[in-house]
N, C-alpha and C positions, 0 to 999 in steps of 0.2 A: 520196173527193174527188179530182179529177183537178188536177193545174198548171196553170195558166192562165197563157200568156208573157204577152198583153196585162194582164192584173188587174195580174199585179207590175208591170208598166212604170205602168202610171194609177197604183198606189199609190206606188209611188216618185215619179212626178213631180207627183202632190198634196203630197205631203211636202215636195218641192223647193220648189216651190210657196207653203206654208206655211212655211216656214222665210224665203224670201226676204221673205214681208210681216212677220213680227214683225222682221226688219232692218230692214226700211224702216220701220219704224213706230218703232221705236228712237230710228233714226238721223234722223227726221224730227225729236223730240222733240227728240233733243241737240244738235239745230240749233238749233231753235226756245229753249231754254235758254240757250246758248251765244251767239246772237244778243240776249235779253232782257238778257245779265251784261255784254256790251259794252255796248251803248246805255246800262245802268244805270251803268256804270262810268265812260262820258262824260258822261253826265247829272252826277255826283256830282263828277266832276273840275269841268266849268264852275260848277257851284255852289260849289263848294268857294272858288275862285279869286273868283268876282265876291262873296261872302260876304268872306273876305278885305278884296280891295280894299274893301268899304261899311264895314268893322270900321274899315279904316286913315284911311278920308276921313274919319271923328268928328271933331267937333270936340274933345270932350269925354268922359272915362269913361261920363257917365249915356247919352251919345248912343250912345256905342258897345255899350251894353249894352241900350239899345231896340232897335239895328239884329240886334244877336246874338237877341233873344229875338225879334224878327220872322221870324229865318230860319229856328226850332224847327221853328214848326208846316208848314210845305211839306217840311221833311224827313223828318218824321214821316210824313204823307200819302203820300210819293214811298216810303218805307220800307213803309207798308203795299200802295198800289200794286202794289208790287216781288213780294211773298212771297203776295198775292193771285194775281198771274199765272202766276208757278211751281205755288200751288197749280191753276191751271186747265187749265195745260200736263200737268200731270201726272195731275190728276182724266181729260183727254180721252186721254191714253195710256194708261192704265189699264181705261179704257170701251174702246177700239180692243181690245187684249188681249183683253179679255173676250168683244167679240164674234167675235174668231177662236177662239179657246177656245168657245165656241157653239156657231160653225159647223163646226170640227173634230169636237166630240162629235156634232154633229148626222149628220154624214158617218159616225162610225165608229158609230153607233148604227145607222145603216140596213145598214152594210156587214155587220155581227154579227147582224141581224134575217135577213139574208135566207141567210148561210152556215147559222144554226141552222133557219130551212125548209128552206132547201137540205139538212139534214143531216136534218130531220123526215123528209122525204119519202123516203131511202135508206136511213134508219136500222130496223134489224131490231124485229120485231114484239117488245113487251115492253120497249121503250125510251121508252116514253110519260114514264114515271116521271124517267125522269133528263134528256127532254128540259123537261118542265115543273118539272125545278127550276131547271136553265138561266135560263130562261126568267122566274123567279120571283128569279132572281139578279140579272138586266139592269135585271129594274125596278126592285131596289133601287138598283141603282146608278144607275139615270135619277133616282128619288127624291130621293136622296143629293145626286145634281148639281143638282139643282132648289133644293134647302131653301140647299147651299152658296153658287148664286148669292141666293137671295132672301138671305141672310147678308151675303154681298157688299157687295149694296145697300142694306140697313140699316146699315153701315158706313159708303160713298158718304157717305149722306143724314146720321150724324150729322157727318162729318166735318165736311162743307159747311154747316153748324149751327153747328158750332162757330167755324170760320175766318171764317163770317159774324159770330160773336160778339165773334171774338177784334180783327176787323177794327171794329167798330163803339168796342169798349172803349181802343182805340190811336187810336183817333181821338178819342174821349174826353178822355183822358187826354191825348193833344199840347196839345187847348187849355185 
């Protein structure tokens, strides 16, 4: 096989490439997070305060303990809210991943498909045998990446089962 300057420069600068979007995608996430822990933490602050002052305006102990046991269940809700969206921030960064992870295997599967023809075709008479175990090797490993993503996914799905679950029983349970 000969060097090729342009191949390296394309494979380098997919790589570049790749690399710059799982940053971005990161870093899009721990915005997205980051901006969810503010608002949440403002949210929490003016409730804290106007919870407060309704406590202090009672007239009375039993008033003040109706106005406390009214403020449970919205903070419970705003609590489950809260750990719903982080899980959905994080379910859709992890989808993002995946499909660059995809499309990267997708790319180095064709690029290895066509060096091993490339190398069928210059390769000395009698090398049949160790081109089709090659060959017999890729697919496992296509396989391999196939059952890992469907694994993946039955993960995904129970998690999001569960969080569904977990989200329904806190809800529950607040009132």
């Amino acid at each position: 096989m000969t060097f090729n300057a342009e191949q390296f420069t394309a494979a380098n600068k997919a790589a570049v490439d790749s690399l710059l979007s799982v940053a971005n995608t990161a870093l899009a996430s721990a915005e997205r997070i980051a901006a969810l822990n503010l608002n949440t933490a403002r949210a929490t602050l003016e409730d804290s305060v106007s919870g407060v002052k309704a406590v202090m305006a009672a007239k009375d102990p039993k008033e003040a303990v109706a106005v406390q046991t009214a403020l449970a269940q919205p903070s419970v809700d705003k609590a489950v809210a809260y750990a719903r969206s982080v899980y959905e921030i994080s379910t859709e960064t992890q989808q993002e991943f995946a499909k660059m992870v995809e499309a990267q295997f997708g790319g180095f599967q064709k690029t290895v498909a066509g060096l091993i023809d490339q190398a069928a075709k210059s390769a000395p008479a009698g090398s049949e045998g160790a081109i089709a175990a090659i060959q017999s090797a890729i697919a496992a490993a296509n396989s391999a990446f196939g059952n890992m993503n469907a694994v993946a996914k039955q993960f995904t799905d129970a998690a999001q089962a569960n969080v569904a679950a977990a989200t329904k029983a806190a809800t529950k349970a607040g009132k």
